[in-house]
DOVEX-358763 format. One record per residue (C-alpha): x, y, z. Coordinates in steps of 0.02 Angstrom, whole numbers, plus 50000, padded with zeros to 5 digits. Layout:
N
XYZ...
REM end
This chain:
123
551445551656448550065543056349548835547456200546965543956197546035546156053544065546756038542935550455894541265559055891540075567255773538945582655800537465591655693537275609055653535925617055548537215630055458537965622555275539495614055299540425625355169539655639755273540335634255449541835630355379542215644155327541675651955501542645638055614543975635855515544615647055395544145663555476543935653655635545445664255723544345677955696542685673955761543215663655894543615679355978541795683255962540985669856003542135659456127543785669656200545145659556237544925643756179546225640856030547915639856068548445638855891547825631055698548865620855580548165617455403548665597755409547995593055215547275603755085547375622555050546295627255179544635625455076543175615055092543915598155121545625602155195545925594655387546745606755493547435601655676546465613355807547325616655971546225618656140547595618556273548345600456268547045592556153547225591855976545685591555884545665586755708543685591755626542885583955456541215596455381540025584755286538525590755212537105582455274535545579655177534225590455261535575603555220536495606855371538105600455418539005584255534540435588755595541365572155629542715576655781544285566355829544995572455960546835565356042547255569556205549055570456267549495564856449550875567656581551585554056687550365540556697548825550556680547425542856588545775549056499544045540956522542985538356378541665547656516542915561056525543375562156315541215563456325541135577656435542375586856301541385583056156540055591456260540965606156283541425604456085539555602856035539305620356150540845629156048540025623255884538135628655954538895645855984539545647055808537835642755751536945653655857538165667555778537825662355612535745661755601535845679155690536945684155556536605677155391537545687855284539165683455377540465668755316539445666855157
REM end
């Protein structure tokens, strides 16, 4: 078994106290909208679950640990760490960690998407 970890930060034109609350506090909810099957479970790691708070994210056998900064044109960077969990002697390529940061950045798009067509939502 080994652990990989990788780092990576995405942009999204939503407020970061707005897709917060849409990822991760009613996340469980609107994940079922948005993207079907893609959580397996989330643990509130630090915080009370409010702006702030790190919660671990479970897609299959990654754990996914997500940071909402404000950023200054008013949108939001959502810094990503992701750890990856191996069996045997299995490793993960920084090419490969790359290709699920893509498929990250395409989860988060959808939220946005979701969110400009419905402003009044997750406010």
């Amino acid at each position: 078994m080994g652990v990989f970890a990788f780092e990576h930060e995405n942009t999204a034109v939503i407020p970061s106290a707005r897709l917060f609350k849409a990822l991760i506090l009613e996340g469980n909810n609107l994940f079922t909208k948005v993207a079907p099957q893609v959580i397996k479970s989330i643990e509130v790691i630090e915080g009370d679950g409010g702006v702030g708070s790190i919660k671990n994210v479970i897609f299959c056998d990654v754990i996914n640990e997500a940071k909402f900064v404000p950023s200054p044109d008013g949108g939001s960077i959502v810094k990503n760490k992701s750890k990856f969990i191996t069996k045997g002697d299995a490793e993960i390529t920084e090419e490969e960690a790359n290709s699920g940061n893509e498929r990250t950045a395409g989860i988060l798009k959808l939220f946005e998407a979701y969110l400009i067509a419905n402003p009044d939502a997750y406010n």
